[in-house]
N, CA, C and O atoms as a CHARMM CRD file, in Angstrom:
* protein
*
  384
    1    1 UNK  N    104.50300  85.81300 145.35800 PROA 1      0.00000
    2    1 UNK  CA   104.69800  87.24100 145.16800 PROA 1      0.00000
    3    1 UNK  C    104.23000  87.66700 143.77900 PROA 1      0.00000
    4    1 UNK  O    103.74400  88.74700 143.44400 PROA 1      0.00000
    5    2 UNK  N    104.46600  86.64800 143.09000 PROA 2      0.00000
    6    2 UNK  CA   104.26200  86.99300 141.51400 PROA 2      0.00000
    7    2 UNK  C    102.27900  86.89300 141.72300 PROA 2      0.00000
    8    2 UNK  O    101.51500  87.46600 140.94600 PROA 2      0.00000
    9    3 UNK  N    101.96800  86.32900 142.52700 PROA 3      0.00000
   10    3 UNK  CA   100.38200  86.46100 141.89800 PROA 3      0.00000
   11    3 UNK  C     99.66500  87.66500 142.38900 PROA 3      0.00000
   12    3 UNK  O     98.67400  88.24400 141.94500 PROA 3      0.00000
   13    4 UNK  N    100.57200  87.93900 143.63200 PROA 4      0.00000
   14    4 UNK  CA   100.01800  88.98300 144.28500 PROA 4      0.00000
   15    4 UNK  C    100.18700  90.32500 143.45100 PROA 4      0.00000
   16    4 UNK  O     99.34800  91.20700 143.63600 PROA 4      0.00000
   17    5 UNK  N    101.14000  90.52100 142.61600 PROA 5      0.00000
   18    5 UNK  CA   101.39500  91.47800 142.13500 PROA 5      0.00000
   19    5 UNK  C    100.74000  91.65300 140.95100 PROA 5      0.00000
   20    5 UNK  O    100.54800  92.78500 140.50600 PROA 5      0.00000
   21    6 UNK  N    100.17200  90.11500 140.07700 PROA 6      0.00000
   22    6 UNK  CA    99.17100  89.99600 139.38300 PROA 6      0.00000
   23    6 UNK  C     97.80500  90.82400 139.81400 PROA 6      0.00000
   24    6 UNK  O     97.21600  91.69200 139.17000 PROA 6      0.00000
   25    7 UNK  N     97.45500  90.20100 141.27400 PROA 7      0.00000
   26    7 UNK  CA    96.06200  90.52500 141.73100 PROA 7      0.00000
   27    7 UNK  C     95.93900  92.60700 141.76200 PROA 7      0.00000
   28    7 UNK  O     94.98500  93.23100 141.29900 PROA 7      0.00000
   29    8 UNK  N     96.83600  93.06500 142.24400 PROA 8      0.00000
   30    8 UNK  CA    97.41700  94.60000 142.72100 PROA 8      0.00000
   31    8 UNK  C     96.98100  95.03300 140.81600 PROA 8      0.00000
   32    8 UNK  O     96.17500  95.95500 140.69300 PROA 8      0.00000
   33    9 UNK  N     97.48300  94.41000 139.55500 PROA 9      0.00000
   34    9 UNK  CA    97.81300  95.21000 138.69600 PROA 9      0.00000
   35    9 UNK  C     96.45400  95.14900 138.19700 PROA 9      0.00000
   36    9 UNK  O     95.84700  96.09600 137.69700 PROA 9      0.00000
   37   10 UNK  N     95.94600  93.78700 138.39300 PROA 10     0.00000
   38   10 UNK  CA    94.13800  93.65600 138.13900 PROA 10     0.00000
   39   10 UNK  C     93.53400  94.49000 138.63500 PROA 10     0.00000
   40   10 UNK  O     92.85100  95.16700 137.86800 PROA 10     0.00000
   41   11 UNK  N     93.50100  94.78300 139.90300 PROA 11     0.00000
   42   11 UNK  CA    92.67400  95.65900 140.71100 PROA 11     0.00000
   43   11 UNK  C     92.96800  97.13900 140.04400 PROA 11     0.00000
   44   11 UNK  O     92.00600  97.84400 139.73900 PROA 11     0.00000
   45   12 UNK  N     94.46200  97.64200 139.80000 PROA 12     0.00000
   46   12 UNK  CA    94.41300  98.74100 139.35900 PROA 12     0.00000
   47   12 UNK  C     93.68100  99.38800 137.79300 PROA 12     0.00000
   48   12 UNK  O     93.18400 100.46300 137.45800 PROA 12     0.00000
   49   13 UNK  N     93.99500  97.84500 137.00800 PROA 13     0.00000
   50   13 UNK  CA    93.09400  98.45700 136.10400 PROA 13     0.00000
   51   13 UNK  C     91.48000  98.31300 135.68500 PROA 13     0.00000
   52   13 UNK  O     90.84800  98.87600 134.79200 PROA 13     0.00000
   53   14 UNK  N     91.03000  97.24300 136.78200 PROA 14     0.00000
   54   14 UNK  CA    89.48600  97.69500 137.16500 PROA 14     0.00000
   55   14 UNK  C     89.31700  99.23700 137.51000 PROA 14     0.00000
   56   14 UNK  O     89.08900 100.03900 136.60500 PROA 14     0.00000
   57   15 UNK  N     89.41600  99.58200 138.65500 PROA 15     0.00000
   58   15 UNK  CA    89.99500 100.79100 139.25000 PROA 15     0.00000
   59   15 UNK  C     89.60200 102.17700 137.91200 PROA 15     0.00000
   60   15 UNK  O     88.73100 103.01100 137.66200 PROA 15     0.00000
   61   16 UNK  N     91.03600 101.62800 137.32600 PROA 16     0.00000
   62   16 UNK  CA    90.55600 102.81500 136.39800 PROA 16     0.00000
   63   16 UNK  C     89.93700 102.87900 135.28500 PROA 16     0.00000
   64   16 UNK  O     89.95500 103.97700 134.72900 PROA 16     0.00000
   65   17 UNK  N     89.21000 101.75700 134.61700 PROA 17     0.00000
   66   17 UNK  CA    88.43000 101.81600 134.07200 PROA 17     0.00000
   67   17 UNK  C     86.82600 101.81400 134.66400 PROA 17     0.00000
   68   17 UNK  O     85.91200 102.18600 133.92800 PROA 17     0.00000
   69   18 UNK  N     86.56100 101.34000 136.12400 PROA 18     0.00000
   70   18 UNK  CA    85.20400 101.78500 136.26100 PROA 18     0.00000
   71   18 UNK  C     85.19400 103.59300 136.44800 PROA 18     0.00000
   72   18 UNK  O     84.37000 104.28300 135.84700 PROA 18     0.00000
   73   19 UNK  N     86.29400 104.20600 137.41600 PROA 19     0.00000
   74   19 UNK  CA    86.51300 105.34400 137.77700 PROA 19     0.00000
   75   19 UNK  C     85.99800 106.05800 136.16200 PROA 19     0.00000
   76   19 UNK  O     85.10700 106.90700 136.12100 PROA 19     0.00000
   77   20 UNK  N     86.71300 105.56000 134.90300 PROA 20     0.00000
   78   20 UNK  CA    86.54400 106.64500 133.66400 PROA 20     0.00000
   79   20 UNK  C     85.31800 106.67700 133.15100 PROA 20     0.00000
   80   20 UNK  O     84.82100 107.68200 132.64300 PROA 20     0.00000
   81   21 UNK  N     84.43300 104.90900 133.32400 PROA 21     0.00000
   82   21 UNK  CA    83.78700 104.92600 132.87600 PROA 21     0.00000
   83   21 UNK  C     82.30100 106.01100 133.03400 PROA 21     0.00000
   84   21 UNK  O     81.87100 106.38400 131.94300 PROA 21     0.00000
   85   22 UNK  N     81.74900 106.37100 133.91300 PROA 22     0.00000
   86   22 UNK  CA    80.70200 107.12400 134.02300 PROA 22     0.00000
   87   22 UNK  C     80.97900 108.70400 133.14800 PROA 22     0.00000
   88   22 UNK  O     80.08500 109.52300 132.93000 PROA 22     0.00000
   89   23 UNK  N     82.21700 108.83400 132.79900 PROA 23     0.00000
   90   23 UNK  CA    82.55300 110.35000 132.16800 PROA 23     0.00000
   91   23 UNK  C     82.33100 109.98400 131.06100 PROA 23     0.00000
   92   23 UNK  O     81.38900 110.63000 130.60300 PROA 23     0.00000
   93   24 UNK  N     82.75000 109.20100 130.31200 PROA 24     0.00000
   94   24 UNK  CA    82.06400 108.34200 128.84900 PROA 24     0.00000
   95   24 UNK  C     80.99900 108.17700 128.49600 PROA 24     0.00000
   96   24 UNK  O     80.69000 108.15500 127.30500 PROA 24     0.00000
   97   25 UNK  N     80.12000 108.00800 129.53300 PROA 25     0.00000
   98   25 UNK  CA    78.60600 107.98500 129.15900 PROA 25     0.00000
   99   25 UNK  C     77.46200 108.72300 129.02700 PROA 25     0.00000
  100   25 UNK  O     76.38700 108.36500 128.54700 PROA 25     0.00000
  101   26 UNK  N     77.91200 110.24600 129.69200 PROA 26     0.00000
  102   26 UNK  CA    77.27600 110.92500 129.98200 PROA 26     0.00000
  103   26 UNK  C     77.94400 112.50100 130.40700 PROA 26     0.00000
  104   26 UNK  O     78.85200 112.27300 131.20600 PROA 26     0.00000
  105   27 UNK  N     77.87400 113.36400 130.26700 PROA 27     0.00000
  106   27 UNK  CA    78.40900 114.56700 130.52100 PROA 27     0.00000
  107   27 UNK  C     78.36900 115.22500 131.98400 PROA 27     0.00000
  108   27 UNK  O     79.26300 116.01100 132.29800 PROA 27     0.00000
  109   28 UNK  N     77.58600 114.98500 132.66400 PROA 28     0.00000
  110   28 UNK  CA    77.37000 115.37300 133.87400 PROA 28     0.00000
  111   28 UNK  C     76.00100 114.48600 134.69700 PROA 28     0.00000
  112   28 UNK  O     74.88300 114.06700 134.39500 PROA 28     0.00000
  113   29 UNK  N     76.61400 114.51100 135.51100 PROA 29     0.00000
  114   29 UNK  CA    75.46100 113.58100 137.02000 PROA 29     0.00000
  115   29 UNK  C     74.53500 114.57800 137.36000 PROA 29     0.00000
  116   29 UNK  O     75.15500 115.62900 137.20000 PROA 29     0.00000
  117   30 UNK  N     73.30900 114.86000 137.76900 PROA 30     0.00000
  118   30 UNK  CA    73.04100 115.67800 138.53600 PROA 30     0.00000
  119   30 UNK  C     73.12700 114.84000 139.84000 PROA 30     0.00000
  120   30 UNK  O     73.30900 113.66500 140.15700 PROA 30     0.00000
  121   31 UNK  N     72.86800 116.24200 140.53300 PROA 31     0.00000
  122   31 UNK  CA    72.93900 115.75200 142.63500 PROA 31     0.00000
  123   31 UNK  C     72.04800 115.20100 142.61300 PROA 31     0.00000
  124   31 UNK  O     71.55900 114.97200 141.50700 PROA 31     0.00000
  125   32 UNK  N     71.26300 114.62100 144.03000 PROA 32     0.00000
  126   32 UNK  CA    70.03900 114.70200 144.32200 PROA 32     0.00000
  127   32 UNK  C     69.45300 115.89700 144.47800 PROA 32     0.00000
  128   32 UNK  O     68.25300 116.06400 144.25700 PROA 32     0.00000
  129   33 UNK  N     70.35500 116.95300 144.92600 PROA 33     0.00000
  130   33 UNK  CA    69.41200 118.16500 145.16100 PROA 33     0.00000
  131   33 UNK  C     68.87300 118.43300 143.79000 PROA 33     0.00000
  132   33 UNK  O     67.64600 118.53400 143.79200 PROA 33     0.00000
  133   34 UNK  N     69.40800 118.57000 142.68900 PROA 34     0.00000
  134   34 UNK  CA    69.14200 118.51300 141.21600 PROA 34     0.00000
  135   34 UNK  C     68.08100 117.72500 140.69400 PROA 34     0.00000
  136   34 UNK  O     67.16200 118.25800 140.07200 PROA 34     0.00000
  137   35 UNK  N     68.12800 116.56800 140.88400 PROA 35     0.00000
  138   35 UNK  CA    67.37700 115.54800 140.34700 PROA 35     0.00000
  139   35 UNK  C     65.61800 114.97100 141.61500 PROA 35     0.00000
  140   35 UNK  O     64.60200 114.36700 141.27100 PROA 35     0.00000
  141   36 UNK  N     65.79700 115.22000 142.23800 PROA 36     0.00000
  142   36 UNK  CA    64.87800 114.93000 143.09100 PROA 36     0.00000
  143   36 UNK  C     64.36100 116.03500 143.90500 PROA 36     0.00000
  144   36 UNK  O     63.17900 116.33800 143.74600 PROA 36     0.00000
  145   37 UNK  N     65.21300 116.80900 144.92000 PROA 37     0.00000
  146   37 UNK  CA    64.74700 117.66400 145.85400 PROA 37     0.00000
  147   37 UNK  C     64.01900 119.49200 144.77900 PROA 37     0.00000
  148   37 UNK  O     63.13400 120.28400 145.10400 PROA 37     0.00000
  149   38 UNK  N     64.67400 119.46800 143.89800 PROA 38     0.00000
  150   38 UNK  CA    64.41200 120.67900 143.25100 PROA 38     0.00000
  151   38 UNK  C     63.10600 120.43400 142.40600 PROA 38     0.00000
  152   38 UNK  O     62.37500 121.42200 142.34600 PROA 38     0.00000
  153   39 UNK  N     62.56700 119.04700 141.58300 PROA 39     0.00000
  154   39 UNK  CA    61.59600 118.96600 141.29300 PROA 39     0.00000
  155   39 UNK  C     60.33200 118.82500 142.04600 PROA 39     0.00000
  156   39 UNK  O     59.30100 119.09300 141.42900 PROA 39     0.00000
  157   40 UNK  N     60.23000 118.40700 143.41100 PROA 40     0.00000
  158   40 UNK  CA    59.57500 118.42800 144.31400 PROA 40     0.00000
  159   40 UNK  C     59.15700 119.81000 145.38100 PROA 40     0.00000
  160   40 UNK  O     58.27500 119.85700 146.23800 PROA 40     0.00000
  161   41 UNK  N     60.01800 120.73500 145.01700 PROA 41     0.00000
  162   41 UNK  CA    59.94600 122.07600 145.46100 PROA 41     0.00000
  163   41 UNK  C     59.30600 122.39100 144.11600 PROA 41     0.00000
  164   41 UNK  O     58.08000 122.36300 144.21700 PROA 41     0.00000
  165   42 UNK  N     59.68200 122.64500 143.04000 PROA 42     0.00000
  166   42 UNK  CA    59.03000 123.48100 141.98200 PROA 42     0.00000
  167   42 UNK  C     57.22900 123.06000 142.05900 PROA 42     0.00000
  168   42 UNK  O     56.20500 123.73900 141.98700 PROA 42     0.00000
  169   43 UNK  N     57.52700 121.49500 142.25100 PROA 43     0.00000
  170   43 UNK  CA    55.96600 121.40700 142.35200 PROA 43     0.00000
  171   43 UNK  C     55.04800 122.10000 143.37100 PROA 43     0.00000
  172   43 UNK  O     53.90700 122.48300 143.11200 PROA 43     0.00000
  173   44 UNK  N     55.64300 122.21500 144.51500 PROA 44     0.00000
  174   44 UNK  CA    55.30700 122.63800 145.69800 PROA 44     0.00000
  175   44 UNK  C     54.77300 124.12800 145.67800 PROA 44     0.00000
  176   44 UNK  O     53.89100 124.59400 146.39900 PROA 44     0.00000
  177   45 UNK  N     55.53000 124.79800 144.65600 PROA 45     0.00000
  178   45 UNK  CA    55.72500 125.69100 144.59600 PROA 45     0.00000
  179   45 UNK  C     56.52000 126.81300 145.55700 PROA 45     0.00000
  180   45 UNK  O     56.11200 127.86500 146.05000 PROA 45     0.00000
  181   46 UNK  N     57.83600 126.14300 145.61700 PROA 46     0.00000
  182   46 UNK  CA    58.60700 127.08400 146.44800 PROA 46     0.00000
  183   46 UNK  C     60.05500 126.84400 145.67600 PROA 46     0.00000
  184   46 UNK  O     60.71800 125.80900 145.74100 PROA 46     0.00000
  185   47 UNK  N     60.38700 128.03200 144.93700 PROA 47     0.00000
  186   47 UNK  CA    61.32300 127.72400 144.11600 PROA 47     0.00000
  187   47 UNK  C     62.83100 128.11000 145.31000 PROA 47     0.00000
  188   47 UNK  O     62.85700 128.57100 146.45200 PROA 47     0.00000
  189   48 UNK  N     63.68000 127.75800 144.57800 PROA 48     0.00000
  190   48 UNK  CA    65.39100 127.50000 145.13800 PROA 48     0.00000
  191   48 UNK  C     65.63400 129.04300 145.31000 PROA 48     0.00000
  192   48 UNK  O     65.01100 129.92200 144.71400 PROA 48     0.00000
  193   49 UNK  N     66.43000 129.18800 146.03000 PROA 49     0.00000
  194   49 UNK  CA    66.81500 130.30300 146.71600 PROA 49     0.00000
  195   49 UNK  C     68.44900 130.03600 147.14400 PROA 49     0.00000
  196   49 UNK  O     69.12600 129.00900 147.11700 PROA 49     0.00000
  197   50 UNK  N     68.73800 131.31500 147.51700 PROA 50     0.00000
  198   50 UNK  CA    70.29900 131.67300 148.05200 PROA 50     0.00000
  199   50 UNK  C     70.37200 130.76600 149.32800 PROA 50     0.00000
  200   50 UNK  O     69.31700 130.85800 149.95500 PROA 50     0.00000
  201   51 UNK  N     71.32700 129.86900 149.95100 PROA 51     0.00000
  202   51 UNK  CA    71.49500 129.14800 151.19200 PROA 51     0.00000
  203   51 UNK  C     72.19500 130.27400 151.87100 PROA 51     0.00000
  204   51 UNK  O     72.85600 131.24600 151.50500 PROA 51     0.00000
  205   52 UNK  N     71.63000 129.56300 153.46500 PROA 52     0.00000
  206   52 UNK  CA    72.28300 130.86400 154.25100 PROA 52     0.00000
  207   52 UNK  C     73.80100 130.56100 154.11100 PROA 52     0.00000
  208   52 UNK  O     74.45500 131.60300 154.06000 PROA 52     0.00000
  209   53 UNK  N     74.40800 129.63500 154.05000 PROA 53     0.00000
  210   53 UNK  CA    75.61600 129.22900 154.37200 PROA 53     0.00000
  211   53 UNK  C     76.08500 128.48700 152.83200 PROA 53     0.00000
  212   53 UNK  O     75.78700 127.36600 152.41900 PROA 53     0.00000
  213   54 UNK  N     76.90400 129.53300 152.18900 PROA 54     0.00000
  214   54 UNK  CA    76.91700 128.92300 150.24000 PROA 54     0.00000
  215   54 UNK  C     78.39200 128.75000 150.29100 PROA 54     0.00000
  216   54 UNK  O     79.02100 129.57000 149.62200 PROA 54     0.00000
  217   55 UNK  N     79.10900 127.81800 150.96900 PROA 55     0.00000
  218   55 UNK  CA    80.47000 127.60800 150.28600 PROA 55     0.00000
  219   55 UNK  C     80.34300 127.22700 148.53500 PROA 55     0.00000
  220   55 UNK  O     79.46300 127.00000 147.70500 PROA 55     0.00000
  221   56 UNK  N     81.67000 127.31900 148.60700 PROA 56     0.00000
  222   56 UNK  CA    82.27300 126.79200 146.91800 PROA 56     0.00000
  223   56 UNK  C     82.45400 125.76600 146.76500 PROA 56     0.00000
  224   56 UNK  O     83.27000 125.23800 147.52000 PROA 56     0.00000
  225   57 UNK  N     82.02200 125.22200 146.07600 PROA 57     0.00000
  226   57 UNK  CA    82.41500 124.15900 145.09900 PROA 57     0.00000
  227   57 UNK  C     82.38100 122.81700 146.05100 PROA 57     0.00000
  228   57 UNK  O     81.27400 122.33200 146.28800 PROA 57     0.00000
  229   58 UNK  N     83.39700 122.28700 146.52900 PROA 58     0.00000
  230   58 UNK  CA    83.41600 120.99600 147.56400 PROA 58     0.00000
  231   58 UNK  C     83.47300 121.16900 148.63100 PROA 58     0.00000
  232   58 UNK  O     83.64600 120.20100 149.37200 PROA 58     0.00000
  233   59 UNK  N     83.32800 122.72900 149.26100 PROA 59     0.00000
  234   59 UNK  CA    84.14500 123.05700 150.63000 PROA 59     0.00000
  235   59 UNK  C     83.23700 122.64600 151.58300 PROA 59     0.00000
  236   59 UNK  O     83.55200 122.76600 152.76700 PROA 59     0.00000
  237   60 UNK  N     81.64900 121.96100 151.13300 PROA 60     0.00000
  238   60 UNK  CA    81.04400 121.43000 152.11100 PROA 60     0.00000
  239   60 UNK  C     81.32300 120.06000 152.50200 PROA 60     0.00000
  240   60 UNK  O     81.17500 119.54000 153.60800 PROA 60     0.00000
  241   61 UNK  N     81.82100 119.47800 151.24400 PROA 61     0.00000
  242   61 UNK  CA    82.05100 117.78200 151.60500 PROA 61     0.00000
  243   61 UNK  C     83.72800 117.71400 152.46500 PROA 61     0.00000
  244   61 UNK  O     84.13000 116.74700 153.11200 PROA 61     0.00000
  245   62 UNK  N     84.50200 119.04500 152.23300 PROA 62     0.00000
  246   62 UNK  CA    85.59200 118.48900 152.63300 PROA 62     0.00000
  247   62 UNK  C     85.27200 118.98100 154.37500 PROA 62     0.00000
  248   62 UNK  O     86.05400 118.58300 155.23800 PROA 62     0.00000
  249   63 UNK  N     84.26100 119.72300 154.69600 PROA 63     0.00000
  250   63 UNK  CA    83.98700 120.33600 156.09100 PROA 63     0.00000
  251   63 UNK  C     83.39600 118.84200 157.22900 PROA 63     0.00000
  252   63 UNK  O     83.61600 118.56100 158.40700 PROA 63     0.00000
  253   64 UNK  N     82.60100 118.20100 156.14900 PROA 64     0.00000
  254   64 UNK  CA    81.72500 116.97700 156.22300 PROA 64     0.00000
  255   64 UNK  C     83.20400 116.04500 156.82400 PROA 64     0.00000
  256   64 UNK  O     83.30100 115.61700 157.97400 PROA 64     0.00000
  257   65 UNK  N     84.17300 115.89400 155.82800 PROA 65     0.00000
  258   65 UNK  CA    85.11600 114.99200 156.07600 PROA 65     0.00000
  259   65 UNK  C     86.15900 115.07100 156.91100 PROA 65     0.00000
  260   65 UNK  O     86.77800 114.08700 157.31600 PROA 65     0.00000
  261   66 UNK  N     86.59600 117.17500 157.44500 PROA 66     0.00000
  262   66 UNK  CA    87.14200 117.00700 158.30400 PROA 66     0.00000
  263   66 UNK  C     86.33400 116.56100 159.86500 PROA 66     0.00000
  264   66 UNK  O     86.89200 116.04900 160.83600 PROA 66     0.00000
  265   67 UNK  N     84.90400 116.92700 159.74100 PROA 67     0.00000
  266   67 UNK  CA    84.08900 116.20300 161.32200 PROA 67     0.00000
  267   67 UNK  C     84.21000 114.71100 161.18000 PROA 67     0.00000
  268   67 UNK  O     84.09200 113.97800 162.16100 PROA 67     0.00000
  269   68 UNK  N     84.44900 114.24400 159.95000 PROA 68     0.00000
  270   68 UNK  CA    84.11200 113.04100 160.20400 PROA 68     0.00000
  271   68 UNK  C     85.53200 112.00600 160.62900 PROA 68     0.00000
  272   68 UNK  O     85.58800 110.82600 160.97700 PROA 68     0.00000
  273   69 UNK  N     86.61400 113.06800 160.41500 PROA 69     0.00000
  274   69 UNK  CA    88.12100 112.52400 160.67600 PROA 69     0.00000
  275   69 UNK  C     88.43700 112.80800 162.48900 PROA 69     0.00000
  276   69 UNK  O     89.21300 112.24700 163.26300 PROA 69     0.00000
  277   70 UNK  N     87.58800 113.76600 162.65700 PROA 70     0.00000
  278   70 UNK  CA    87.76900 114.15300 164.57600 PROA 70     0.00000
  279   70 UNK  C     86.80600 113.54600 164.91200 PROA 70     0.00000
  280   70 UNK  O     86.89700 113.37200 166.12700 PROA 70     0.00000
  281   71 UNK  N     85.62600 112.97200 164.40500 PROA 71     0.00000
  282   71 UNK  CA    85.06800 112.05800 165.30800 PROA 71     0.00000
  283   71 UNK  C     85.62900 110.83800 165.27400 PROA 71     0.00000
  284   71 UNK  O     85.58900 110.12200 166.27400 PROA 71     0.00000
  285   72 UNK  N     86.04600 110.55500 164.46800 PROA 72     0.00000
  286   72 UNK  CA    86.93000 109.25900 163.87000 PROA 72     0.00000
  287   72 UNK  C     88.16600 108.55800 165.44100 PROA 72     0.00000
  288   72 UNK  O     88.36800 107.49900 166.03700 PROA 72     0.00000
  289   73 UNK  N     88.69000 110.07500 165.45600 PROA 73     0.00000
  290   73 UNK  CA    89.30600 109.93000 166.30500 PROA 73     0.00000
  291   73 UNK  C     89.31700 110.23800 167.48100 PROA 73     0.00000
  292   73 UNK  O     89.95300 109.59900 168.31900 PROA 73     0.00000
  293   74 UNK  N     88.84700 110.92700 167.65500 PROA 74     0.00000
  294   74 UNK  CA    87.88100 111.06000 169.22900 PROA 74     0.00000
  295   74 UNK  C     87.18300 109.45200 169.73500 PROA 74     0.00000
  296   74 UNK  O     87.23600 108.85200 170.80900 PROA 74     0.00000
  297   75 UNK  N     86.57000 109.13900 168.48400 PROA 75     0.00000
  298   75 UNK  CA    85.64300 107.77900 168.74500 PROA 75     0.00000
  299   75 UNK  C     86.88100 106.64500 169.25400 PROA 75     0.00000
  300   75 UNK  O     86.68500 106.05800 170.31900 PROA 75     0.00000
  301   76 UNK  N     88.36500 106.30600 168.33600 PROA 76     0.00000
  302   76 UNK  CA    89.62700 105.63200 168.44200 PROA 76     0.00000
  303   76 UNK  C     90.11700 105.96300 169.85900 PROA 76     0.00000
  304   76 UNK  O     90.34200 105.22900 170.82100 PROA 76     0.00000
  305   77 UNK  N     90.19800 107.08600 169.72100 PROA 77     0.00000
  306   77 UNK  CA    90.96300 107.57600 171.57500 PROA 77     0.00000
  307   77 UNK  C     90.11600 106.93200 172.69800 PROA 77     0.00000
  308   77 UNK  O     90.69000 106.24200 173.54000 PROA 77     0.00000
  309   78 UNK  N     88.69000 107.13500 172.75500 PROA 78     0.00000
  310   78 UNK  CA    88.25500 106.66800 173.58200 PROA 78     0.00000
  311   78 UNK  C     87.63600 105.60000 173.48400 PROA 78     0.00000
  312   78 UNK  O     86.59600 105.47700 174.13200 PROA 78     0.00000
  313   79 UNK  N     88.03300 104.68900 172.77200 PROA 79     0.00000
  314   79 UNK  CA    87.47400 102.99200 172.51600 PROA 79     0.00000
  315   79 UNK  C     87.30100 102.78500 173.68700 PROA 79     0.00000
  316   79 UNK  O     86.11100 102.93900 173.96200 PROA 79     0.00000
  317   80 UNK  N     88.11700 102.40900 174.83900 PROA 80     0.00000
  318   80 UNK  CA    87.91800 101.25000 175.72700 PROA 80     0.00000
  319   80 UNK  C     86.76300 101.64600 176.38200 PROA 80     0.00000
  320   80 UNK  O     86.01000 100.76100 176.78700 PROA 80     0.00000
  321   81 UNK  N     86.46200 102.89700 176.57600 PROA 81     0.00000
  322   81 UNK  CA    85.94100 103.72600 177.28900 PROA 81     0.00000
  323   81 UNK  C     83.95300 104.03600 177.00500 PROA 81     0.00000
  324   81 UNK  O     83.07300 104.21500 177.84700 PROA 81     0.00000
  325   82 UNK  N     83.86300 103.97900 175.32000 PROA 82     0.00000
  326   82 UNK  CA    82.94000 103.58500 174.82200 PROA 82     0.00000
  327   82 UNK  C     82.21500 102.30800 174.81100 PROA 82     0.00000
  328   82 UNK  O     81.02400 102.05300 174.98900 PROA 82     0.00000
  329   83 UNK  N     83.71700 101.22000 174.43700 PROA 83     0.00000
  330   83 UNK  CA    83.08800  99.85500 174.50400 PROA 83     0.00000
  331   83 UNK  C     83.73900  99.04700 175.08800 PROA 83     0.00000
  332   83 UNK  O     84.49500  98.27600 174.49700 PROA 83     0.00000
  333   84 UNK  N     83.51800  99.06200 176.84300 PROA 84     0.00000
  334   84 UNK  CA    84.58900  98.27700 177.73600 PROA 84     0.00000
  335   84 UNK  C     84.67800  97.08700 177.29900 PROA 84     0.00000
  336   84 UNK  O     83.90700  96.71800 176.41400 PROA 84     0.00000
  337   85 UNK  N     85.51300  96.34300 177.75700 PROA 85     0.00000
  338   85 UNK  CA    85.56600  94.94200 177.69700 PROA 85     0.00000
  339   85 UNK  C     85.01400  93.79200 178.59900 PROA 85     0.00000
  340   85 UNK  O     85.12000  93.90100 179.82000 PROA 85     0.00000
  341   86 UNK  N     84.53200  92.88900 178.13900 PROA 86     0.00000
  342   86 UNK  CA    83.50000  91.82700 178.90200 PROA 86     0.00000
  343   86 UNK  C     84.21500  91.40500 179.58300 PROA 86     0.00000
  344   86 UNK  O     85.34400  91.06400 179.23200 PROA 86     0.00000
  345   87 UNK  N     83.72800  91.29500 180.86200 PROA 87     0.00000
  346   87 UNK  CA    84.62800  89.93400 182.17800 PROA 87     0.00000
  347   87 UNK  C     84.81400  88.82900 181.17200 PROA 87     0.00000
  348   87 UNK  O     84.06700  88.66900 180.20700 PROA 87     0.00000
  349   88 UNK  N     86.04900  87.93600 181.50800 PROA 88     0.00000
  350   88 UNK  CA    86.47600  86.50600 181.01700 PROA 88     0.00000
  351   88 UNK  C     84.95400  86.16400 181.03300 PROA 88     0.00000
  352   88 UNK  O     84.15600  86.42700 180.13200 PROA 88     0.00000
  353   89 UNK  N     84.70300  85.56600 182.14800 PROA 89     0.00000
  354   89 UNK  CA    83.20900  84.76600 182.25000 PROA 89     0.00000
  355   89 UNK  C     82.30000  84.94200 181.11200 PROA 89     0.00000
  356   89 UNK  O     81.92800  84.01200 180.39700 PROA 89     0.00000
  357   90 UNK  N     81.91700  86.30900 180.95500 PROA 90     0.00000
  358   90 UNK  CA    80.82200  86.38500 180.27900 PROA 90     0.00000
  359   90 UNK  C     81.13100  85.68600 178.97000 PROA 90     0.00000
  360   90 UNK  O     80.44600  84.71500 178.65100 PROA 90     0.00000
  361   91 UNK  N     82.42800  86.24600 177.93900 PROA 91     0.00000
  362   91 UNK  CA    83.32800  85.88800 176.86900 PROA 91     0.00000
  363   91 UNK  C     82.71900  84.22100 176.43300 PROA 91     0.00000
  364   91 UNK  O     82.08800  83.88600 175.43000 PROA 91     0.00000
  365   92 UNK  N     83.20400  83.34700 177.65200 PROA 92     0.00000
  366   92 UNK  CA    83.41600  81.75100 177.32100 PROA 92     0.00000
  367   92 UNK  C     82.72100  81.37200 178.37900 PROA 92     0.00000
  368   92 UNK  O     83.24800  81.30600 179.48900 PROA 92     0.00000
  369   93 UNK  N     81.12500  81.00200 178.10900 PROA 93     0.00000
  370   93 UNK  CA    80.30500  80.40100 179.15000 PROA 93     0.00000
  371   93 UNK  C     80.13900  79.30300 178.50000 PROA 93     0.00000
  372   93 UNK  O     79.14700  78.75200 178.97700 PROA 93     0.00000
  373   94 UNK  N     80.91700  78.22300 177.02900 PROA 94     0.00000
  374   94 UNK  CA    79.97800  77.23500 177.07400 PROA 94     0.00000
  375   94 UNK  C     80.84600  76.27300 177.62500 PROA 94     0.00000
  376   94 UNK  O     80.38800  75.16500 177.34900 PROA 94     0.00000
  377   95 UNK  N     82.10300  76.16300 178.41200 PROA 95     0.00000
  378   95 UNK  CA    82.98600  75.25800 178.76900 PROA 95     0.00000
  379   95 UNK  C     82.83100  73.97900 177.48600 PROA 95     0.00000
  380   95 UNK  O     82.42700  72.85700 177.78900 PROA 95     0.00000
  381   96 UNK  N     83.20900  74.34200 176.07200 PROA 96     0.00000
  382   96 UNK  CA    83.03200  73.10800 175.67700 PROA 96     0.00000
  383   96 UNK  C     84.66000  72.86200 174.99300 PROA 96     0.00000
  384   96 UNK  O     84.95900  71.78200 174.48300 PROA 96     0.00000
């Protein structure tokens, strides 16, 4: 019990020192849309514009995460149904 609780306090302070570390090094990330997709348009010559659909701030990743929690479970509900189960036979054909 004692090592396990060793391993838990290790992990936590990896944890939070990789988590701090990138704010230490640098002030801000850009996106990819920032760093890649926007320099490749400017070249193009078609500069950035209003999206038809402009949530705030994270409200696209958390929209992203609620589809990805109902497929999640949609996919769980209907396991057997997606991925039946093999006859015995097929399972253990090498009789060894």
């Amino acid at each position: 019990m004692q090592q396990f609780m060793r391993l838990v306090a290790t992990m936590a302070l990896i944890l939070v020192v990789v988590s701090a570390a990138p704010n230490a090094f640098c002030d801000e990330w850009p996106g990819v849309d920032e760093a890649v997709v926007k320099k490749f348009a400017d070249q193009a010559g078609r500069p950035a514009r209003e999206p038809f659909i402009n949530p705030r701030g994270d409200m696209l990743l958390f929209v992203f995460l609620l589809a990805g929690a109902g497929g999640g479970f949609v996919a769980g509900y209907y396991f057997r149904g997606l991925f039946p189960p093999q006859p015995e036979q097929a399972r253990n054909t090498s009789h060894v």
